[in-house]
C-alpha positions in Angstrom: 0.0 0.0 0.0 2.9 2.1 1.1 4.2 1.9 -2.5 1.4 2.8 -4.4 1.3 6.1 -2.9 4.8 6.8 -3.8 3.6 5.4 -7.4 1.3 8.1 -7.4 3.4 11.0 -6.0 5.7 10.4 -8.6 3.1 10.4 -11.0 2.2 13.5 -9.9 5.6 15.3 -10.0 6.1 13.8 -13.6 2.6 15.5 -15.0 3.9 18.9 -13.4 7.3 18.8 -14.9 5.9 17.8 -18.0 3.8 20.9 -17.7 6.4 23.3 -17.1 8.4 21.5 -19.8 5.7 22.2 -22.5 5.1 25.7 -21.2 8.4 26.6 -21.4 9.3 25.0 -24.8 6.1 26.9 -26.2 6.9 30.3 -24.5 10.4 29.8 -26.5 9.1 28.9 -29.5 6.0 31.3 -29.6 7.1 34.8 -29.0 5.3 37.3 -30.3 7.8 40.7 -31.0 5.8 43.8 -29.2 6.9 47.1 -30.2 5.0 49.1 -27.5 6.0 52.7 -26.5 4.5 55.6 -24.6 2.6 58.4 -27.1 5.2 60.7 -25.7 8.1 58.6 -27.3 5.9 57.4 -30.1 5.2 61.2 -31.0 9.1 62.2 -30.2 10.4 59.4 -32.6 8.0 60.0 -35.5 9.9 60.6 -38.6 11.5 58.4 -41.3 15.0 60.0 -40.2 14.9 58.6 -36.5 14.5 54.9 -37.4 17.8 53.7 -35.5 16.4 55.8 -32.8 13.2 54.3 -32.6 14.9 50.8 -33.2 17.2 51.7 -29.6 14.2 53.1 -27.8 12.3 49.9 -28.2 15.1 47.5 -27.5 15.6 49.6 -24.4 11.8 49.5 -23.6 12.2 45.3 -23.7 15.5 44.9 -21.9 13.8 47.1 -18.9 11.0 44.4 -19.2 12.8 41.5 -19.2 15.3 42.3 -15.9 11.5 42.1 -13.2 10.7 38.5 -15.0 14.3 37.2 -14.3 14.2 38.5 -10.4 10.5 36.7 -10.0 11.8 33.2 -11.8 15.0 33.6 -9.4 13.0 34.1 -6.4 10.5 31.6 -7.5 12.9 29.0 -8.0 14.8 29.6 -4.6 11.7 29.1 -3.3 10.9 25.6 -4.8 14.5 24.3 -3.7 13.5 25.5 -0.1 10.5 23.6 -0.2 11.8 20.8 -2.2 14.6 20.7 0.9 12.1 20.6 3.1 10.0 17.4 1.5 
């Protein structure tokens, strides 16, 4: 009896790495470019002459995003090695 309820805790922990596995394999594989600005920067970088401009004001814009999603993955994975530690 004992054994079958490890049977199924693995079973378990399989089906959510799986999960994670697909979900990060599709966010990789299906990213959608955004090139979002504010209208101030949008109206400021208007033009035909300000392309490479425009072209650095957006890459900035999605390095500045990027840096809060790698702090939160960080943090959540210190957290799941705490709990893991703790199981």
């Amino acid at each position: 009896m004992f054994s079958s309820e490890k049977r199924k805790k693995k079973k378990e922990k399989r089906r959510i790495g799986l999960g994670v596995y697909f979900y990060i394999l599709c966010s990789l594989f299906f990213s959608f470019s955004s090139y979002a600005q504010c209208a101030m920067c949008r109206a400021a970088l208007a033009g035909e002459d300000n392309k490479n401009q425009a072209q650095a004001v957006n890459d900035g814009i999605v390095y500045l995003m990027i840096i809060p999603y790698v702090l939160v993955a960080g943090i959540g994975y210190a957290v799941y090695r705490m709990k893991k530690k703790k199981l």
